[in-house]
C-alpha positions in Angstrom: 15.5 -24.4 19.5 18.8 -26.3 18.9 18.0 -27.0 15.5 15.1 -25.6 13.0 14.1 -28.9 11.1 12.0 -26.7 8.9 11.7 -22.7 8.0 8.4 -22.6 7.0 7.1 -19.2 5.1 3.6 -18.1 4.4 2.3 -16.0 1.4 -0.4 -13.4 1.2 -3.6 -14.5 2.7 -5.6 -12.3 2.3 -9.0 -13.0 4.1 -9.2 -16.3 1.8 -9.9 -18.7 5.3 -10.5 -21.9 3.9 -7.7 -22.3 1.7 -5.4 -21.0 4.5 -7.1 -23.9 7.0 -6.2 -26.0 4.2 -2.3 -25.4 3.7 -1.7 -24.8 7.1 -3.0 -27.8 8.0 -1.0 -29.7 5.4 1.9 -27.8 7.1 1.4 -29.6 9.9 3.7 -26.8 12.3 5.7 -28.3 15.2 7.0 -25.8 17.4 9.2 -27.8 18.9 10.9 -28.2 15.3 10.2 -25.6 13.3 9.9 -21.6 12.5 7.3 -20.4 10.9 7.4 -16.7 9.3 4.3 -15.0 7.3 4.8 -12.2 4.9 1.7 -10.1 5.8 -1.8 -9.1 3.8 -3.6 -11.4 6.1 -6.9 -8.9 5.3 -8.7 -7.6 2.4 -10.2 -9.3 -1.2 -10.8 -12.2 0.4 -14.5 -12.9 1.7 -13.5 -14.4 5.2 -11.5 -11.6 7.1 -12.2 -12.0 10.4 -11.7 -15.7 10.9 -8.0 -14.6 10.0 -8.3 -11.7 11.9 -8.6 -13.5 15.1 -6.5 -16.4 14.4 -3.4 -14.2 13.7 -4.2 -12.2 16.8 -4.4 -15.4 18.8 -1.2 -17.0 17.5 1.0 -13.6 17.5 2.8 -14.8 20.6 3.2 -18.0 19.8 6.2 -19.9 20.0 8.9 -19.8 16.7 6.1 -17.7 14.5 6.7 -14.5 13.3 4.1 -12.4 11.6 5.3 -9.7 9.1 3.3 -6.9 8.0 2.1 -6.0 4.7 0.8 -3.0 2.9 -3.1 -3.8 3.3 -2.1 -4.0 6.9 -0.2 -0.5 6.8 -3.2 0.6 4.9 -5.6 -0.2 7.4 -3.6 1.5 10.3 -3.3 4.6 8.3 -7.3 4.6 7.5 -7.8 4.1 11.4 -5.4 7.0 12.6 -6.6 9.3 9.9 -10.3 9.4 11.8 -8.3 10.4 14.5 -6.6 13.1 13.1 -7.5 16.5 11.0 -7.7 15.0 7.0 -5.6 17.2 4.2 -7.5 19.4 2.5 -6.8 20.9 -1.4 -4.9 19.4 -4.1 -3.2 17.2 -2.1 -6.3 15.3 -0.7 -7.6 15.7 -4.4 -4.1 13.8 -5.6 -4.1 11.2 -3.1 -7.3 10.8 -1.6 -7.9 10.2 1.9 -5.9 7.1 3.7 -9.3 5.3 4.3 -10.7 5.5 0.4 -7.0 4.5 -0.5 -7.5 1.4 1.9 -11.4 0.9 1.0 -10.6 1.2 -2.5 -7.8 -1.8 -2.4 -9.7 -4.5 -1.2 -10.3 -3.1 2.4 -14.4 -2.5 1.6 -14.8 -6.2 2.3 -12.5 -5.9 5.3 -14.8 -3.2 6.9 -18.2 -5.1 6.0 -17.4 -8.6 7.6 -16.1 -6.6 10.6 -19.1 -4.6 11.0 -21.3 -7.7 11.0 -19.6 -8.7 14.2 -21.4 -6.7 16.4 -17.7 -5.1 18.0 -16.7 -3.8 15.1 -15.0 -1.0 16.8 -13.0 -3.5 19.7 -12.3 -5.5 16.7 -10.5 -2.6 14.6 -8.6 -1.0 17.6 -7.4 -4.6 18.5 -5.9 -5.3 15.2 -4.6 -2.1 14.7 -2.9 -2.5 18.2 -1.5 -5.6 16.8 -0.1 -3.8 13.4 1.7 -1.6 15.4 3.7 -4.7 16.8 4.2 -6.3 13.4 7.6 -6.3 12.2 8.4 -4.9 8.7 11.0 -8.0 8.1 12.7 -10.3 9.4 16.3 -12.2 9.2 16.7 -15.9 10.1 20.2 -18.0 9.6 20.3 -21.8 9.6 22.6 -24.3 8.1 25.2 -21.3 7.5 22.3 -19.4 5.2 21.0 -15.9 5.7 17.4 -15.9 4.8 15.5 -12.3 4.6 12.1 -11.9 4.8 9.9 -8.8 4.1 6.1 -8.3 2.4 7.5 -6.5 -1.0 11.0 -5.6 -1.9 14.0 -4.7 -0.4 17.9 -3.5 -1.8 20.0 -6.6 -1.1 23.0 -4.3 -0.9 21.9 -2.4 1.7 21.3 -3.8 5.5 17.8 -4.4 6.3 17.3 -1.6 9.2 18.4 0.6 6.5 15.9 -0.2 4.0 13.1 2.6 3.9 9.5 1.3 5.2 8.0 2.2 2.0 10.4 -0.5 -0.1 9.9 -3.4 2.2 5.8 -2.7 2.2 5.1 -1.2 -1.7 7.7 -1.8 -3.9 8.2 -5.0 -6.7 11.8 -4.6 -8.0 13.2 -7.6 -7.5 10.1 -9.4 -8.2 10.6 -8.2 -11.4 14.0 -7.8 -12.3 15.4 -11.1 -9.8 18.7 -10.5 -11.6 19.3 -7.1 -9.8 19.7 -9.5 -6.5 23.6 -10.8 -6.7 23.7 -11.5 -3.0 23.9 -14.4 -1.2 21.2 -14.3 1.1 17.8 -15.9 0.1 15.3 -13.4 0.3 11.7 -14.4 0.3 9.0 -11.9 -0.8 5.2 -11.9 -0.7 3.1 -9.1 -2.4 3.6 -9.8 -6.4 0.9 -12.5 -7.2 3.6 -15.0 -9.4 0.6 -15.1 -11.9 1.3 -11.1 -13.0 4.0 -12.3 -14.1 3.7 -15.4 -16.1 3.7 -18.5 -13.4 1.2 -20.6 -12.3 -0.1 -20.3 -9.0 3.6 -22.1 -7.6 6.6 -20.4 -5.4 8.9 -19.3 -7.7 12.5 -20.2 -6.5 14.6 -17.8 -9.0 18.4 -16.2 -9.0 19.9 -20.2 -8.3 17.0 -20.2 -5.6 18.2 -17.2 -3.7 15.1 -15.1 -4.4 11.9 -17.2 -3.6 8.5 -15.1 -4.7 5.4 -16.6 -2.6 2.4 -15.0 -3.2 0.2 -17.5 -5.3 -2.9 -14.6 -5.6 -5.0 -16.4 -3.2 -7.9 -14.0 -4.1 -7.4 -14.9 -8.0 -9.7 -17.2 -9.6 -6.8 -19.9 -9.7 -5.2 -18.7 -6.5 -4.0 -20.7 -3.6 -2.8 -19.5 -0.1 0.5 -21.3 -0.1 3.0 -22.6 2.7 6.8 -24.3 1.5 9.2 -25.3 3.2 12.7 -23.4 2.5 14.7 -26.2 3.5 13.9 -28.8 1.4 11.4 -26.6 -1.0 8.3 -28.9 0.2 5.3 -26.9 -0.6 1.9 -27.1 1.2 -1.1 -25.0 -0.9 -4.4 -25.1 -0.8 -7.2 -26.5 -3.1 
């Protein structure tokens, strides 16, 4: 691509189909023209898991998208390769709890039911967790002489980003809630923090002069959207 006419970025999904139909239609994404990056938590909360489920598996190759992954996803491939290993046993698995309760316990019990009702529940799980493997934990873009980072949660902008320790860019909410600890000049865009825990409405927040952009619009909550802008021209596409 000579030129990317639009960097389009996706927030947390999270099994919520319909409204994610809706602002990805609205999107309207031309390859030819445009990137397209999506923060992760594409599962769990959300009713409608496996609609998402196989519409992220079928456009993970695609052309100019790049599909990050977020902590329900690393939650979901540490439930499925704890059944295949020996589980901790003592205070330890008494403190922490087992990696499937952890994931069951955080939205994923709606996950597991919808993909039991397909009838290859077990195809379906080792498929996706193949395809978690593969997900990147960020991402960097440049276009029009700006550095944009992309991860699911957090990350230390003084630091590079292959530096930056799995558990920040999956778990953590610094800068989400403290914006004035990034003094950088790249724009990083987060998912993970619904804006609403913290006082917004269910809109992007562009904050720090715009360089920190905050896109998960709690598409679960009962005034949630899944939501799509443009970082370009800050055009947003949402759902209902």
């Amino acid at each position: 691509m000579d030129k990317i006419e639009r960097l389009l970025v996706f927030g947390d999904i999270h099994g919520k189909w319909t409204k994610f139909e809706q602002a990805y239609e609205r999107a309207a994404f031309d390859p030819q023209k445009d990137m397209m990056v999506f923060l992760g938590d594409y599962l769990d909360r959300g009713e409608s898991p496996v609609p998402v489920m196989k519409w992220v598996m079928a456009h993970f190759d695609a052309e100019h998208m790049i599909f990050l992954r977020g902590n329900h996803e690393q939650m979901f491939l540490d439930a499925m390769q704890a059944e295949q290993k020996p589980q901790p046993q003592g205070l330890l698995a008494f403190l922490w709890g087992s990696p499937q309760s952890l994931w069951l316990m955080n939205g994923g019990r709606i996950t597991d039911a919808e993909i039991e009702k397909t009838g290859s529940g077990q195809e379906l799980r080792r498929s996706w967790a193949e395809l978690i493997e593969r997900m990147p934990l960020y991402a960097k873009v440049e276009t029009e002489k700006q550095v944009y980072w992309f991860m699911h949660a957090d990350c230390n902008p003084e630091e590079p980003l292959e530096e930056q320790p799995a558990e920040t860019l999956l778990w953590h909410r610094q800068l989400a809630a403290r914006p004035s600890q990034h003094q950088g000049r790249q724009v990083i865009v987060l998912g993970h923090t619904p804006v609403q825990t913290l006082g917004y409405q269910a809109k992007p927040q562009w904050l720090q002069d715009g360089r920190l952009v905050l896109m998960d619009t709690g598409s679960y909550l009962a005034d949630g959207r899944v939501t799509c802008v443009d970082l370009l021209s800050r055009t947003i596409y949402q759902s209902e």
